[in-house]
N, C-alpha and C positions, 0 to 999 in steps of 0.2 A: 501604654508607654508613659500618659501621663501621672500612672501611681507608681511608676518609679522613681520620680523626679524627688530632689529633694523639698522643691518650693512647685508641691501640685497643686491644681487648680479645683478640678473634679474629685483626686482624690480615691476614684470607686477601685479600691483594689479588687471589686467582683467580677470587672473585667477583663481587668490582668488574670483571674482564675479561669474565665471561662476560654479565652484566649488557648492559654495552657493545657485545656482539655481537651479542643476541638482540633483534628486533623486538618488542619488546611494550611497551605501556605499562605499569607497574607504578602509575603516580599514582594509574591510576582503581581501584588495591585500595586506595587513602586509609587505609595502615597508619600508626597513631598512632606516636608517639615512643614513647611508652610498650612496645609492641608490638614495635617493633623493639630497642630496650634489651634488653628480654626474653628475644627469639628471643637474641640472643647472649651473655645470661649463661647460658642453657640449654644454649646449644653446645657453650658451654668447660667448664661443671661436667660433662656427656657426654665432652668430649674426656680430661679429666681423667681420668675413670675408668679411659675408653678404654686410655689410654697406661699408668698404673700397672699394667692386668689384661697388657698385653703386657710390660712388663719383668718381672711374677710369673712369667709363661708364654711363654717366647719361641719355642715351637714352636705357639702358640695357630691356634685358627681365629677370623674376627671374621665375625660376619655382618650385616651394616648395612642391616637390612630400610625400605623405603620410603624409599630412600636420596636421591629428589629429584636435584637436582643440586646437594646438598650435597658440596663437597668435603673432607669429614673424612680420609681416605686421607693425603690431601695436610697437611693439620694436623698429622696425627697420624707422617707419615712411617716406618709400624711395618718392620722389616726385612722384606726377603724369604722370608724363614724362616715367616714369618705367613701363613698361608692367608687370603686377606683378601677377604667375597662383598658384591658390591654387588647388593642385589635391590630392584625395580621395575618398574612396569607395561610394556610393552614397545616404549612409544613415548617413555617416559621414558630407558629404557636407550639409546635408540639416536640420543637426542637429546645425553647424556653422552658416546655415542662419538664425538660431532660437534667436541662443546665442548671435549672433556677428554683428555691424550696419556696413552698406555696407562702402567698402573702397576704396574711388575714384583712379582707375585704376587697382583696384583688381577684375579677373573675377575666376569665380571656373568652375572646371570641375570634373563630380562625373562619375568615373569610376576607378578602380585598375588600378594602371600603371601597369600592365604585360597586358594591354586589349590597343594593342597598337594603336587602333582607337581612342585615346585622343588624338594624339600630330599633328592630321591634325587642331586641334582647338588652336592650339599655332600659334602665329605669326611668322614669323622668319625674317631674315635679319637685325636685331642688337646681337652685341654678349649677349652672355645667359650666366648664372648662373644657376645652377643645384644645388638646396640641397635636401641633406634627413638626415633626423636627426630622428634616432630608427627607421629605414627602413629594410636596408642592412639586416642586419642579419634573417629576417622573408623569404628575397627571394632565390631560388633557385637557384645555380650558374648559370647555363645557362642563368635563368632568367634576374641576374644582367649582364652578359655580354651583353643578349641583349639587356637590359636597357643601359646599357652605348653604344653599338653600333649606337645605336637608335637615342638619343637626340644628338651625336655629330656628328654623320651625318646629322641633322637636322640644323645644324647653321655653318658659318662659324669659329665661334671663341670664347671663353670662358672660364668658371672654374666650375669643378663639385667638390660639397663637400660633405664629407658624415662622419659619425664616422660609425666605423668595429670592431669586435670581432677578438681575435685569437683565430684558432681551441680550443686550451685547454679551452678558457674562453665559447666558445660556448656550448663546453660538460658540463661545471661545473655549468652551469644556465641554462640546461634546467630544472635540479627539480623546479626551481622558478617559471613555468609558468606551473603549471597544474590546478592553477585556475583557467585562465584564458582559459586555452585549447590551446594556444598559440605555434605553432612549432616554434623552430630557425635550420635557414638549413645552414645558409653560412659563413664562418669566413675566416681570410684572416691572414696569418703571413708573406710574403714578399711583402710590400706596392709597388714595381716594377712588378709584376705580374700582373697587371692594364695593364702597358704597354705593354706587350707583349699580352695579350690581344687586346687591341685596339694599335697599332703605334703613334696615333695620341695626344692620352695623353701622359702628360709630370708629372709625383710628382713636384712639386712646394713645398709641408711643409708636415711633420709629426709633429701632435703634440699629443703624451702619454697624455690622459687624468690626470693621478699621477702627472704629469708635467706643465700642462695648467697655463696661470700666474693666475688666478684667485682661485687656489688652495691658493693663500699668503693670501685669504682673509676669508679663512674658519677659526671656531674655533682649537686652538693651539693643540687639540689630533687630527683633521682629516690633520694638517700641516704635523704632526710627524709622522703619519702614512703614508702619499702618499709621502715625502720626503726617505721615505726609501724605499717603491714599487719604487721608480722613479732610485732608485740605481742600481737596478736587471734588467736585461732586462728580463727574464720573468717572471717579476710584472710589469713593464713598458711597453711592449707591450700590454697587457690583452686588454685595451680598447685604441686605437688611433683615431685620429682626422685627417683625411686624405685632399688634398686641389690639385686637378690635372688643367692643364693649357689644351688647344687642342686650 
């Protein structure tokens, strides 16, 4: 929806195409305007990152866990030089290689990342990039801790990005996914809590979604409205944009 606008943000008319392939209804998930605004200033502020960690590191590895059929690869267009893993569940991956033409240096791997026998199929020894973008919040704390244990002991050096709920926000959207069948288990309200978890991360950025600079670009009632959540700190944390160093 957002490539059809005339002032888009994302831009990716590839999923306006795949959209248009796929038999599903998407109505009856009766995603708000608000929601989808959202989902794509979350994208771009990830994409963002995305692309600056690759021209820091241009022999990087990116690994884009719970990758959906999101097509950031394509966004992000990082050279072939980029070790570039798209992981997901395996009818997810094989629904991608339907939709989507192969992307030189892009390999997929179809398994859940909590099924930690994926990550002997990652390269290592360049530093890494870790995203998840609408991840976090489906996995079970232990889970993400061993998720984050896991890929950074796997590499010498890096950034993992992800956007997180806070507890409140995670209670107040679970009504919204009972179409889907959908659990959300994990919210986070002190972005330092990472580190004490693992040592080895460092917070480098918070960034409030209500906040994101690409909020300046939305229509003038959703400005006026995330300009005033972004006032409050609990309307300003609900959804963050997190960015750790190791």
């Amino acid at each position: 929806m957002d490539s059809r606008q005339k002032k888009a943000i994302l831009a990716d008319t590839s999923a306006d195409d795949v959209v248009r392939r796929m038999n599903y209804d998407f109505d009856r998930l009766r995603v708000s305007l608000g929601d989808r605004l959202a989902i794509v200033v979350r994208a771009k502020q990830l994409d963002r990152w995305v692309s600056n960690f690759i021209v820091a590191n241009p022999l990087a590895t990116v690994l884009h866990l719970g990758c959906g059929l999101d097509n950031r690869v394509g966004r992000v267009n990082p050279p072939s030089e980029i070790g570039w893993y798209e992981i997901d569940y395996p009818e997810v991956i094989d629904l991608r290689k339907r939709l989507y033409p192969d992307w030189d240096g892009c390999r997929t791997i179809a398994s859940s990342v909590t099924e930690w026998g994926w990550m002997d199929k990652v390269t290592t020894g360049s530093p890494a990039l870790i995203v998840a973008e609408g991840l976090t919040m489906y996995l079970a704390q232990d889970d993400m801790k061993q998720l984050l244990d896991r890929v950074v002991g796997r590499f010498s050096s890096g950034e993992v990005v992800f956007d997180a709920l806070s507890t409140g926000a995670l209670r107040a959207r679970k009504r919204y996914l009972r179409i889907t069948g959908a659990k959300l288990r994990w919210g986070i309200d002190d972005s330092h809590e990472i580190e004490v978890w693992n040592p080895r991360l460092r917070l480098i950025e918070e960034v409030p979604l209500v906040g994101a600079p690409d909020i300046a670009r939305l229509p003038w009632p959703s400005r006026i409205m995330c300009g005033w959540m972004n006032r409050m700190a609990a309307s300003r944390n609900l959804i963050r944009l997190f960015r750790y160093r190791f």
